[in-house]
SEKOLTOR-192226 format. One record per residue: residue in three letters; residue number from 1; x, y, z of N, C-alpha, C in turn. Coordinates in Angstrom, 3 decimals. Layout:
<sites>
+-----+-----+----------+----------+----------+----------+----------+----------+----------+----------+----------+
| res |   n |      n_x |      n_y |      n_z |     ca_x |     ca_y |     ca_z |      c_x |      c_y |      c_z |
+-----+-----+----------+----------+----------+----------+----------+----------+----------+----------+----------+
| ala | NUM |        X |        Y |        Z |        X |        Y |        Z |        X |        Y |        Z |
...
+-----+-----+----------+----------+----------+----------+----------+----------+----------+----------+----------+
</sites>
This chain:
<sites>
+-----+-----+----------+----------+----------+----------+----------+----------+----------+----------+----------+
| res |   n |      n_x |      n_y |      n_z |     ca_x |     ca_y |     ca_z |      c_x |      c_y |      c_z |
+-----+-----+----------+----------+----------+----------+----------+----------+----------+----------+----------+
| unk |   1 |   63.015 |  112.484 |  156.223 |   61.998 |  113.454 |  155.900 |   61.475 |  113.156 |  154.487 |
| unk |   2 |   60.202 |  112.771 |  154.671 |   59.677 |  112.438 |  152.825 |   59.417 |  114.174 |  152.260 |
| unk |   3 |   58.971 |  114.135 |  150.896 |   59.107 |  115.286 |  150.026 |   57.910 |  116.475 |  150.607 |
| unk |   4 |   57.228 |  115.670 |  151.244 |   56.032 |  116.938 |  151.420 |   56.567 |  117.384 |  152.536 |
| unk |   5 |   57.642 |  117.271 |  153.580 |   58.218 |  117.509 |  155.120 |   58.846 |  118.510 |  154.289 |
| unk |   6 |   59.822 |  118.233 |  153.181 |   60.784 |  118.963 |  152.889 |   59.785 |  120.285 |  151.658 |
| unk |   7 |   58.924 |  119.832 |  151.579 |   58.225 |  120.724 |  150.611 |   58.140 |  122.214 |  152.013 |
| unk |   8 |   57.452 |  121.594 |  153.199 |   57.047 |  122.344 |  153.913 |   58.350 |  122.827 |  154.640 |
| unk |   9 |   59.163 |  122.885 |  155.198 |   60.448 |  123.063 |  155.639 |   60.744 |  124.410 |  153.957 |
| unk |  10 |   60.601 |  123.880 |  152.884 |   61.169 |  125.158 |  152.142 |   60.440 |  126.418 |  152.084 |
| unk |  11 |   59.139 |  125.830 |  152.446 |   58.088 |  127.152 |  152.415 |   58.201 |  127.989 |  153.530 |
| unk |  12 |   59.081 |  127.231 |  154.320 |   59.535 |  128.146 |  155.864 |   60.681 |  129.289 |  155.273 |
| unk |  13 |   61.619 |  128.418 |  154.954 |   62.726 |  129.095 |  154.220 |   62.249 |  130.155 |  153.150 |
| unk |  14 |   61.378 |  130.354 |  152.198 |   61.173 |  130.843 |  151.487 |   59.920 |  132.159 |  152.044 |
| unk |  15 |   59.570 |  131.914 |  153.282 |   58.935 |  133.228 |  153.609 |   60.042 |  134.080 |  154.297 |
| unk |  16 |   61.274 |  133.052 |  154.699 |   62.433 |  134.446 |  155.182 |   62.797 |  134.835 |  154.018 |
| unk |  17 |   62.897 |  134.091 |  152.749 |   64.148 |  134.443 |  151.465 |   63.286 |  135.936 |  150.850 |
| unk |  18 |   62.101 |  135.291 |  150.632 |   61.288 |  136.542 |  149.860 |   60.534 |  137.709 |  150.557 |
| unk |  19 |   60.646 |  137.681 |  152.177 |   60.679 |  139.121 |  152.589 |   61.120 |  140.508 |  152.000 |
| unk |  20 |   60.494 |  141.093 |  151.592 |   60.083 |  142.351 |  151.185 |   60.180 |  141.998 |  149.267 |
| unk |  21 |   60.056 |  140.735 |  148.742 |   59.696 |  141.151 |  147.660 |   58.102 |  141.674 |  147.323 |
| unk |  22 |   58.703 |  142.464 |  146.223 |   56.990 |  142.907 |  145.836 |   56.929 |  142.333 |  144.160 |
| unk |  23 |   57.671 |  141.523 |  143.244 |   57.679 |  141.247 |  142.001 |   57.505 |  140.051 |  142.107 |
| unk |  24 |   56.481 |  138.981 |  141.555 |   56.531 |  138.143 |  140.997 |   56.777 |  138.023 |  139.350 |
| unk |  25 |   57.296 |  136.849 |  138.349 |   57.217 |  136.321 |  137.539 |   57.467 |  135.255 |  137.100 |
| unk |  26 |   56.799 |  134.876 |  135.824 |   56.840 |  133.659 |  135.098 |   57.539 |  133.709 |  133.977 |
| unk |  27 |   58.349 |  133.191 |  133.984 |   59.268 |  133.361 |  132.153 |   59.401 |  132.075 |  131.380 |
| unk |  28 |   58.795 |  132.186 |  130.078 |   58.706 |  131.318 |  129.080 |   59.283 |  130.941 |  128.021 |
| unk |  29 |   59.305 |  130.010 |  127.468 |   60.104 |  129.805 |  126.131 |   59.211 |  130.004 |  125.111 |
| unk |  30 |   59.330 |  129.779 |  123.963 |   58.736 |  130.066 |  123.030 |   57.842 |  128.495 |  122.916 |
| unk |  31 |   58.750 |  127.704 |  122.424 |   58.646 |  126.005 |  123.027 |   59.116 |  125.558 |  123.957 |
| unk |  32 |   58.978 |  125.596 |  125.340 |   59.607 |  125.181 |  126.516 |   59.987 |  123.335 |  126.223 |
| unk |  33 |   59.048 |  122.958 |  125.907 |   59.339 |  121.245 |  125.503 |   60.442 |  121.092 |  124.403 |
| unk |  34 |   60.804 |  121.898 |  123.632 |   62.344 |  121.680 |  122.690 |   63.060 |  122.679 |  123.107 |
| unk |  35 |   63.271 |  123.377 |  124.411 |   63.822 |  124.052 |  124.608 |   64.797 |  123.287 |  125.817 |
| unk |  36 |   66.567 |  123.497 |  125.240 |   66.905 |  121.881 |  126.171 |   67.394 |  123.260 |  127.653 |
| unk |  37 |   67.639 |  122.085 |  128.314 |   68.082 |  122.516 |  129.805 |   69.344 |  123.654 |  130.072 |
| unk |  38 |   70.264 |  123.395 |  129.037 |   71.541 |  124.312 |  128.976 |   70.863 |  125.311 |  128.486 |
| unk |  39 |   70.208 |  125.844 |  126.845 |   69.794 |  126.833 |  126.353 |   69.321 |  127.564 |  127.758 |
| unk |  40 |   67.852 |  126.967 |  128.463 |   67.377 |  127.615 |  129.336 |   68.059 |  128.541 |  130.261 |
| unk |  41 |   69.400 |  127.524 |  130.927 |   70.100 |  128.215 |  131.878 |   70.831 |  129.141 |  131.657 |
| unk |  42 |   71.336 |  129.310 |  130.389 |   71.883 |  130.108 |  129.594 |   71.132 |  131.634 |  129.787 |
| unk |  43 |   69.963 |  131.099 |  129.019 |   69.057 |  132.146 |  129.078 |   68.587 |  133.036 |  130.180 |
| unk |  44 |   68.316 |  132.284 |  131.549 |   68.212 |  132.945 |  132.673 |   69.393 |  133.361 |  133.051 |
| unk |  45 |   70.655 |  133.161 |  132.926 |   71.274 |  133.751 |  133.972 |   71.501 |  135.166 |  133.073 |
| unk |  46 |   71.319 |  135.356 |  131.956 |   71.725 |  135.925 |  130.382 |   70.705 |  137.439 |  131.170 |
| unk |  47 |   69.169 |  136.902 |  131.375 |   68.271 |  138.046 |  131.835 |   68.833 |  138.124 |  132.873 |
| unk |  48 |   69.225 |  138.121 |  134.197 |   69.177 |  137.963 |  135.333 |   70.318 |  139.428 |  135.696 |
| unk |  49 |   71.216 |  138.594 |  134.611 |   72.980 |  139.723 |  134.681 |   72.654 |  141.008 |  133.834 |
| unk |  50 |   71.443 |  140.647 |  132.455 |   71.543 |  142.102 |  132.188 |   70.458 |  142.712 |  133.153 |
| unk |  51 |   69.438 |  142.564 |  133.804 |   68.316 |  143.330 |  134.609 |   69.448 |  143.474 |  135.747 |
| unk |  52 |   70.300 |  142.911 |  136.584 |   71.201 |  143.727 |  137.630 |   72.646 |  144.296 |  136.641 |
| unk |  53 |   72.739 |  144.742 |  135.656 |   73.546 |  145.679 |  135.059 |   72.691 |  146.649 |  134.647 |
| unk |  54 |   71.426 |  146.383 |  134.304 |   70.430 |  147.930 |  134.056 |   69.940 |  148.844 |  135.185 |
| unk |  55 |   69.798 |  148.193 |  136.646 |   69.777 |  148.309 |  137.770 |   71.133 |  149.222 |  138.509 |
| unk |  56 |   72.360 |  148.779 |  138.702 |   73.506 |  148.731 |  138.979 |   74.282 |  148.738 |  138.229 |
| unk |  57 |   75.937 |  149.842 |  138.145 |   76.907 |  149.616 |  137.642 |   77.605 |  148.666 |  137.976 |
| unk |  58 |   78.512 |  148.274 |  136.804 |   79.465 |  147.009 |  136.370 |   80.268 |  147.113 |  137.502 |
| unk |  59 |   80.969 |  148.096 |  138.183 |   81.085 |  148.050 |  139.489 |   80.572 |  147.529 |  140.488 |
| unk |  60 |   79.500 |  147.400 |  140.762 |   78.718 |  147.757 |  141.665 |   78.270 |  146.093 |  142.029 |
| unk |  61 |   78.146 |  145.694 |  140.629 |   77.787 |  144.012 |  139.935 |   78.834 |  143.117 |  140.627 |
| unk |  62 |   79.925 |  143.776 |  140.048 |   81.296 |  142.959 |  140.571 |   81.566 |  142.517 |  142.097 |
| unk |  63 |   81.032 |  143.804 |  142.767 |   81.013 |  143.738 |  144.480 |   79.971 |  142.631 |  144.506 |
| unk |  64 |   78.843 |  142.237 |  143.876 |   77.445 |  141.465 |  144.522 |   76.559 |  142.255 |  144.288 |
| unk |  65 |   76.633 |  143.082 |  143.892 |   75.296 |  144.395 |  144.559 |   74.334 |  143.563 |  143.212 |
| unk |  66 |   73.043 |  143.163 |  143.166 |   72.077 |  142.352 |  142.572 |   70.973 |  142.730 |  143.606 |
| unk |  67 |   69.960 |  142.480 |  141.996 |   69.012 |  142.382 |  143.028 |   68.364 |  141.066 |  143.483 |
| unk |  68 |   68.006 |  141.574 |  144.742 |   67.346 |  139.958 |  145.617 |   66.409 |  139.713 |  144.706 |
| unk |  69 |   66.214 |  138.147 |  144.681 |   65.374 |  137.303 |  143.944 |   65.624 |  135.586 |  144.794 |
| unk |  70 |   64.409 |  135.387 |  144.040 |   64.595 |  133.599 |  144.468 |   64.128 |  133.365 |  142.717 |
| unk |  71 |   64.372 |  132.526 |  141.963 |   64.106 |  132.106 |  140.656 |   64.631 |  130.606 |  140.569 |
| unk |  72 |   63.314 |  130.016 |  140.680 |   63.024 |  128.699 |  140.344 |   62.543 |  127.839 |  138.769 |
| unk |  73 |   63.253 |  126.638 |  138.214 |   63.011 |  126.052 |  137.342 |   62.220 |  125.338 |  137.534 |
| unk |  74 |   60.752 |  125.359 |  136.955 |   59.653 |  124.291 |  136.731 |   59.623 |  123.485 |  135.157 |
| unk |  75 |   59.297 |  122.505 |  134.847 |   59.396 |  121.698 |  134.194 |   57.755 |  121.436 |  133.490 |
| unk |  76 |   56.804 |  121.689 |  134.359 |   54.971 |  121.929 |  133.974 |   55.252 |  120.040 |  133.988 |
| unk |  77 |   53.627 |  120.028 |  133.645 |   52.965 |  118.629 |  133.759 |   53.577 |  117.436 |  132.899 |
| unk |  78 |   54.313 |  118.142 |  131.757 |   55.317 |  117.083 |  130.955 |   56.483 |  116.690 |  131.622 |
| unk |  79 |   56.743 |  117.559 |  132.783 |   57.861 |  117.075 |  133.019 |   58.791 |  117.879 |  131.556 |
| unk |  80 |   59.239 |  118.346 |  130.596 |   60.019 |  118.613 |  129.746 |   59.574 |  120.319 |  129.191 |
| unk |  81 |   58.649 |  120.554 |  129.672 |   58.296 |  122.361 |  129.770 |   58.875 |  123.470 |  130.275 |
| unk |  82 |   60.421 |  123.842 |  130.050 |   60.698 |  124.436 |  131.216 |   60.393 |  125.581 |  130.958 |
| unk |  83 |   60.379 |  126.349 |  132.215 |   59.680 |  127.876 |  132.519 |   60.605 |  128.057 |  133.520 |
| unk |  84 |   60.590 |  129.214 |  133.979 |   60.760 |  129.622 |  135.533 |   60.056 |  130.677 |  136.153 |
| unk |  85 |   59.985 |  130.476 |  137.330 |   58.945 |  131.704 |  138.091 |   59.819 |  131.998 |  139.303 |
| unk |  86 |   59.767 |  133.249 |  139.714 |   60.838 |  133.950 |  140.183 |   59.975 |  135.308 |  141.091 |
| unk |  87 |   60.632 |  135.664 |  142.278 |   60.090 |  136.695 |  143.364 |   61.291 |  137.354 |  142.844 |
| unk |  88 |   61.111 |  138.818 |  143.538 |   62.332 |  139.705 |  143.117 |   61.765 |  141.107 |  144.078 |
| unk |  89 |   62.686 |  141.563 |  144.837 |   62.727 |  142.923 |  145.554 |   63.061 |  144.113 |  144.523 |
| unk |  90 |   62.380 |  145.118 |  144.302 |   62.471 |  146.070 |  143.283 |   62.306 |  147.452 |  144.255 |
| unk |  91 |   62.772 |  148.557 |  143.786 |   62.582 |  149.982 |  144.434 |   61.214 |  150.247 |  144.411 |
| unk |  92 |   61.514 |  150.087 |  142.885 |   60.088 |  150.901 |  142.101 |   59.989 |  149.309 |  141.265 |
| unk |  93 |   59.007 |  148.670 |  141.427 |   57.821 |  147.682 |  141.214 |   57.492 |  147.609 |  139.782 |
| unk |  94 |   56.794 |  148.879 |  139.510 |   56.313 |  148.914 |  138.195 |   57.141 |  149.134 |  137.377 |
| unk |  95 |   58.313 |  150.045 |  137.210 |   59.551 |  150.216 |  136.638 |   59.888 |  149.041 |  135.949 |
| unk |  96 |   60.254 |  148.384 |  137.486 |   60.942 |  147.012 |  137.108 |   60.094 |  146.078 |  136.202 |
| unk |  97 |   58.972 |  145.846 |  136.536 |   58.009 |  145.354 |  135.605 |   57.972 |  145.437 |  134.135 |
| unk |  98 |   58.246 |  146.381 |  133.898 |   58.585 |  146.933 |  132.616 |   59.735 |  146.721 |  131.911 |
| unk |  99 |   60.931 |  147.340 |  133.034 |   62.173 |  146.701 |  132.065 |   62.248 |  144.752 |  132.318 |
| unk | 100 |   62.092 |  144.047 |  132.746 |   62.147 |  143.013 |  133.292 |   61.484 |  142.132 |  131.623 |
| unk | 101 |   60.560 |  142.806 |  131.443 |   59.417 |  142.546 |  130.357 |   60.443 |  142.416 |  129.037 |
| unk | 102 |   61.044 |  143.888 |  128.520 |   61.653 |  144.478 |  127.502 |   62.825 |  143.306 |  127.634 |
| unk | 103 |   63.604 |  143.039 |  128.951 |   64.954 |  142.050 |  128.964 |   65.066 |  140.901 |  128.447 |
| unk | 104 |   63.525 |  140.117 |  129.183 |   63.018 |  138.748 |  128.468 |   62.769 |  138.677 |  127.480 |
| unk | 105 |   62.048 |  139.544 |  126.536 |   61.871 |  139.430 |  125.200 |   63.400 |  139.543 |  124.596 |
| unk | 106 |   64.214 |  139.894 |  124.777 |   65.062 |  140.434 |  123.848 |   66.260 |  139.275 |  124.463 |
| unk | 107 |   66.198 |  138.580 |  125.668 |   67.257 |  137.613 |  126.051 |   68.053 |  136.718 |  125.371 |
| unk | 108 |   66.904 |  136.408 |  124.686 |   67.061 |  134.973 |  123.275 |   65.758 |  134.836 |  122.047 |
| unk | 109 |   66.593 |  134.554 |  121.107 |   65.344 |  134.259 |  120.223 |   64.383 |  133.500 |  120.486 |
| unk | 110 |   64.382 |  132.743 |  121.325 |   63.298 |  131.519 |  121.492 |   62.566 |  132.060 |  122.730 |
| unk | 111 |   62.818 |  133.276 |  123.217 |   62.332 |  133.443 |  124.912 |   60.753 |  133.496 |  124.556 |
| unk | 112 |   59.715 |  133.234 |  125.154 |   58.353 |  133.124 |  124.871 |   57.528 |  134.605 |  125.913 |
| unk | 113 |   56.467 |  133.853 |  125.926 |   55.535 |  134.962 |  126.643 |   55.789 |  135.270 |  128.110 |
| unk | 114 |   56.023 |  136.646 |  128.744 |   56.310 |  136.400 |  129.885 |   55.355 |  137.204 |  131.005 |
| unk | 115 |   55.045 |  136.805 |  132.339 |   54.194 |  137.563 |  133.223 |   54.771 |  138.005 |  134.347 |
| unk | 116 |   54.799 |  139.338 |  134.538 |   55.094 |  139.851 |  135.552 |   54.832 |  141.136 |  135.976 |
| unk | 117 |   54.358 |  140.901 |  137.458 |   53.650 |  141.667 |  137.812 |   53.952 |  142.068 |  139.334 |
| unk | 118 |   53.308 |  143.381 |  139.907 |   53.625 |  143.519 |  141.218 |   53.006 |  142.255 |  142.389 |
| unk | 119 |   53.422 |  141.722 |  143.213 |   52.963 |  141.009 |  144.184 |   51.800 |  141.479 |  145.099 |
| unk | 120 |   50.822 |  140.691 |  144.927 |   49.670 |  141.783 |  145.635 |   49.568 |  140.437 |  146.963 |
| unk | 121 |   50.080 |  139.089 |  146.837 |   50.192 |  138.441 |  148.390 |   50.745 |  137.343 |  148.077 |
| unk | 122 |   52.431 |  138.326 |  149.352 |   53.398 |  137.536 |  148.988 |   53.740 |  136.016 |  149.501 |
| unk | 123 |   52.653 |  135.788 |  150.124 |   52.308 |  134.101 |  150.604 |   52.465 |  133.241 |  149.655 |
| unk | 124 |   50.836 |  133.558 |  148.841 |   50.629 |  132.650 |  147.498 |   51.683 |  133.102 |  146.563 |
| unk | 125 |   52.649 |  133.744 |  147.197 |   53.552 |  133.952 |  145.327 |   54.641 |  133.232 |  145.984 |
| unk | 126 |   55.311 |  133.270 |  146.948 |   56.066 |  131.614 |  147.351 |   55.875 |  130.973 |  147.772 |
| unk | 127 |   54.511 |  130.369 |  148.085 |   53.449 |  128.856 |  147.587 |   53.752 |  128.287 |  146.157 |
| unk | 128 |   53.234 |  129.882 |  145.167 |   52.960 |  128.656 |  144.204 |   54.933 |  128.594 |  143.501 |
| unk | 129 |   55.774 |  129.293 |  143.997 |   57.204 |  128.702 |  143.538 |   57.779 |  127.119 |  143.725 |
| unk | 130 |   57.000 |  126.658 |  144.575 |   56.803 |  125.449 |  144.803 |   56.223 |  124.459 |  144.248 |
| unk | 131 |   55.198 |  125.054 |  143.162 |   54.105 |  124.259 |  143.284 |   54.195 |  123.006 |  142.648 |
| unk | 132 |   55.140 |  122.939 |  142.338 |   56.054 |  121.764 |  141.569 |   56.915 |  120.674 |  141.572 |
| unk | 133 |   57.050 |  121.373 |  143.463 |   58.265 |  120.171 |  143.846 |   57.762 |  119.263 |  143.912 |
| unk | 134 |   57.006 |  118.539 |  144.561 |   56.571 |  116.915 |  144.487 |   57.068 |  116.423 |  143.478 |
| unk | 135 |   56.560 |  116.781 |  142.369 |   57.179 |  116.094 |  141.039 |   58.632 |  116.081 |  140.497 |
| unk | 136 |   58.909 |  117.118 |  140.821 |   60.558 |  117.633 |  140.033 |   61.403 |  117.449 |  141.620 |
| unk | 137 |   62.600 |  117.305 |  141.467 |   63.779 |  117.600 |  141.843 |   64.798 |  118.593 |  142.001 |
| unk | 138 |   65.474 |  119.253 |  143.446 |   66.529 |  120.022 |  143.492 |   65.799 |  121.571 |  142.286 |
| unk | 139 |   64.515 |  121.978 |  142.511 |   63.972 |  123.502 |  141.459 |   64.961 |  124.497 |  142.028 |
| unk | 140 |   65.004 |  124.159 |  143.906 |   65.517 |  125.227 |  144.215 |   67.335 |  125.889 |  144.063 |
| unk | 141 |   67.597 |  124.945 |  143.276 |   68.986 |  124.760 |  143.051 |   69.559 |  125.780 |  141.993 |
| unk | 142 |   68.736 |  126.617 |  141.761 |   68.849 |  127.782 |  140.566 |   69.770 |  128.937 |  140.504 |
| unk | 143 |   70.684 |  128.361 |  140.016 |   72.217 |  129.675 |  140.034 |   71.775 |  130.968 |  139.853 |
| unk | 144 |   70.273 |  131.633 |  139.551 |   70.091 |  133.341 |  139.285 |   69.974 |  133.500 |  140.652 |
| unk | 145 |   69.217 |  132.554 |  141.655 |   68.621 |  133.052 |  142.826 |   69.951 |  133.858 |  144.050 |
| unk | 146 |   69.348 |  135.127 |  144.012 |   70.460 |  135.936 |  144.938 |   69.749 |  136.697 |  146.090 |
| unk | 147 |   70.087 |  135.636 |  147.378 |   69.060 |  136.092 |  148.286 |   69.970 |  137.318 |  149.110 |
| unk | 148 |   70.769 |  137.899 |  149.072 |   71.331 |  138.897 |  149.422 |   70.398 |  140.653 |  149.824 |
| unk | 149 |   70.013 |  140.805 |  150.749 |   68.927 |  141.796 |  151.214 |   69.690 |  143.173 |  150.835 |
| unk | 150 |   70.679 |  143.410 |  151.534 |   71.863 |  144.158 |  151.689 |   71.975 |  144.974 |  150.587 |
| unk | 151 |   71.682 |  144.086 |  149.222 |   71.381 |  145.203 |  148.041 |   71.092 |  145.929 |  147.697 |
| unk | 152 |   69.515 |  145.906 |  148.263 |   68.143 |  146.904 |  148.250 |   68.723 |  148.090 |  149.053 |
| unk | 153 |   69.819 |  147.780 |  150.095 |   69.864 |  148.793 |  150.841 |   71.140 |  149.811 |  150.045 |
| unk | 154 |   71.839 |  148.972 |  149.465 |   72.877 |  149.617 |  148.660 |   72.945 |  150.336 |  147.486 |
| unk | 155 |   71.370 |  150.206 |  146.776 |   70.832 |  150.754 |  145.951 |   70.849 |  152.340 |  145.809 |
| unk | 156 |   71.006 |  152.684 |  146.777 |   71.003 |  154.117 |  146.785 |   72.392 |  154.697 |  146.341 |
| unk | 157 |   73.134 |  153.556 |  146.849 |   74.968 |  154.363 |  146.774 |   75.015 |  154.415 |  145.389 |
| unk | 158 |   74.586 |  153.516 |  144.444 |   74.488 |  153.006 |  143.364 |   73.537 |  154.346 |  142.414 |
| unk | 159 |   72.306 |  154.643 |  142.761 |   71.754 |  155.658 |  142.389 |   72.559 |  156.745 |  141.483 |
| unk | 160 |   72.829 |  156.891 |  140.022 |   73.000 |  158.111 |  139.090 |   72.060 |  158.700 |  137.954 |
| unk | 161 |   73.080 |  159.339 |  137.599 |   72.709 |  159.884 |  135.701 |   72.820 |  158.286 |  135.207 |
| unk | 162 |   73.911 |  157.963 |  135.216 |   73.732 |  156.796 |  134.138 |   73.066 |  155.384 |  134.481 |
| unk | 163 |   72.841 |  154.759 |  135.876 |   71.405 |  154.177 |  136.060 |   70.341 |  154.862 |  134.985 |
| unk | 164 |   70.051 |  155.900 |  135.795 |   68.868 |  156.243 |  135.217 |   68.417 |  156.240 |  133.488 |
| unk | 165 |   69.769 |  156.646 |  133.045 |   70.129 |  156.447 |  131.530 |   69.585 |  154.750 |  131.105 |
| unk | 166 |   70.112 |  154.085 |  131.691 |   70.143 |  152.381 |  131.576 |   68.662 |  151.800 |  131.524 |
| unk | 167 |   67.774 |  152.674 |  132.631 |   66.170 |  152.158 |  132.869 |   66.199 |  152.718 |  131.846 |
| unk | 168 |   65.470 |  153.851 |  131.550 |   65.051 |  154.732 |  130.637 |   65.297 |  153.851 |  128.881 |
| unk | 169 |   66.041 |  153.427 |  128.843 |   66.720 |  152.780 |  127.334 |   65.742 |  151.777 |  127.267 |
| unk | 170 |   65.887 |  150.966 |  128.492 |   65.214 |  149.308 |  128.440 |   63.423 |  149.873 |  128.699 |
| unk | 171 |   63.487 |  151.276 |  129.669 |   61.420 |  151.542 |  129.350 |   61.013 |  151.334 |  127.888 |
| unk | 172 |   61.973 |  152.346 |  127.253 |   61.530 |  152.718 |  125.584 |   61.661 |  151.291 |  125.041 |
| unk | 173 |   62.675 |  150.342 |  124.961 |   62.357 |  149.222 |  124.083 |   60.868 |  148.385 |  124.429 |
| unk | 174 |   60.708 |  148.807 |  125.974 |   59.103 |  148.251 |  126.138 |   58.170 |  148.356 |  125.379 |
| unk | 175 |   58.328 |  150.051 |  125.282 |   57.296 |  150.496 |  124.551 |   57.313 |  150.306 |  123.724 |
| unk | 176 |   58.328 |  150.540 |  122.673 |   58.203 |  149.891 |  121.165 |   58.133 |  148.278 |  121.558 |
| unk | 177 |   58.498 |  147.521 |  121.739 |   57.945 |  146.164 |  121.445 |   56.218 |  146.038 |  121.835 |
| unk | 178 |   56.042 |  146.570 |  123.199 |   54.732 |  146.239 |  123.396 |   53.790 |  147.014 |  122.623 |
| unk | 179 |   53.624 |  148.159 |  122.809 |   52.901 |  149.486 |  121.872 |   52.205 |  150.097 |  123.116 |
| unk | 180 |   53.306 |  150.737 |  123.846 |   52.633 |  151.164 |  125.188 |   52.885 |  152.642 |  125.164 |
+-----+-----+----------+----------+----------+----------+----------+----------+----------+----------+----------+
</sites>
């Protein structure tokens, strides 16, 4: 199977993985080109564990309970740019949007500009997670990605005072960082 068989074969896979997400994003470095490969991974899994601990108790974490995502490493046209862009199942969309925002900024000093937004068609948003493979190698190989559905549904057991405490903390740092 050459790369465009297997390009297309993942885009199969990836319309079962990202069923019912409604979040896309893009997350940046500050300098993605001096930003080396360990820092990065560091960094994502760094957002990944605190947005499903602001989500879910440390309990709750420990069982699996995360939220579904697919989060892929792109590399951009240098080849040495890394970014990642990432689908994600959320309750509440815009919420998440928000704390997701406040997490990345505050992940690492070097974390850069980041976009994310609700999914308005979830085709082209795992199209373009792809849009990279030809060039790069093994993107989909990304230790945050937790395709586990089962979560979303467990979310509720999970539901308190102190969730709610946890969003609420990471809204307000939004707002003060952004000026919202």
């Amino acid at each position: 199977m050459n790369r465009y068989e297997q390009q297309q074969a993942l885009n199969e896979k990836l319309e079962d993985w990202t069923l019912g997400h409604n979040v896309f994003g893009t997350l940046k470095f500050a300098d993605g080109n001096q930003t080396s490969a360990h820092r990065a991974d560091k960094v994502i899994r760094r957002f990944w564990n605190e947005l499903d601990r602001t989500w879910y108790s440390a309990a709750a974490v420990k069982k699996n309970v995360r939220i579904p995502r697919v989060c892929v490493k792109h590399l951009g046209n240098t080849g040495t740019n890394i970014h990642y862009h990432f689908t994600a199942q959320a309750n509440d969309a815009l919420a998440f949007t928000k704390v997701a925002k406040a997490v990345w900024f505050g992940a690492d000093r070097f974390t850069g500009i980041s976009d994310i937004s609700v999914i308005r068609n979830r085709q082209d948003a795992y199209h373009y997670l792809l849009h990279e493979y030809l060039q790069t190698e093994d993107t989909l190989q990304e230790v945050t990605t937790h395709l586990d559905r089962q979560s979303i549904n467990d979310a509720a057991r999970y539901k308190n005072i102190s969730q709610l405490r946890r969003i609420l903390t990471k809204q307000d740092t939004f707002n003060l960082v952004f000026n919202t």
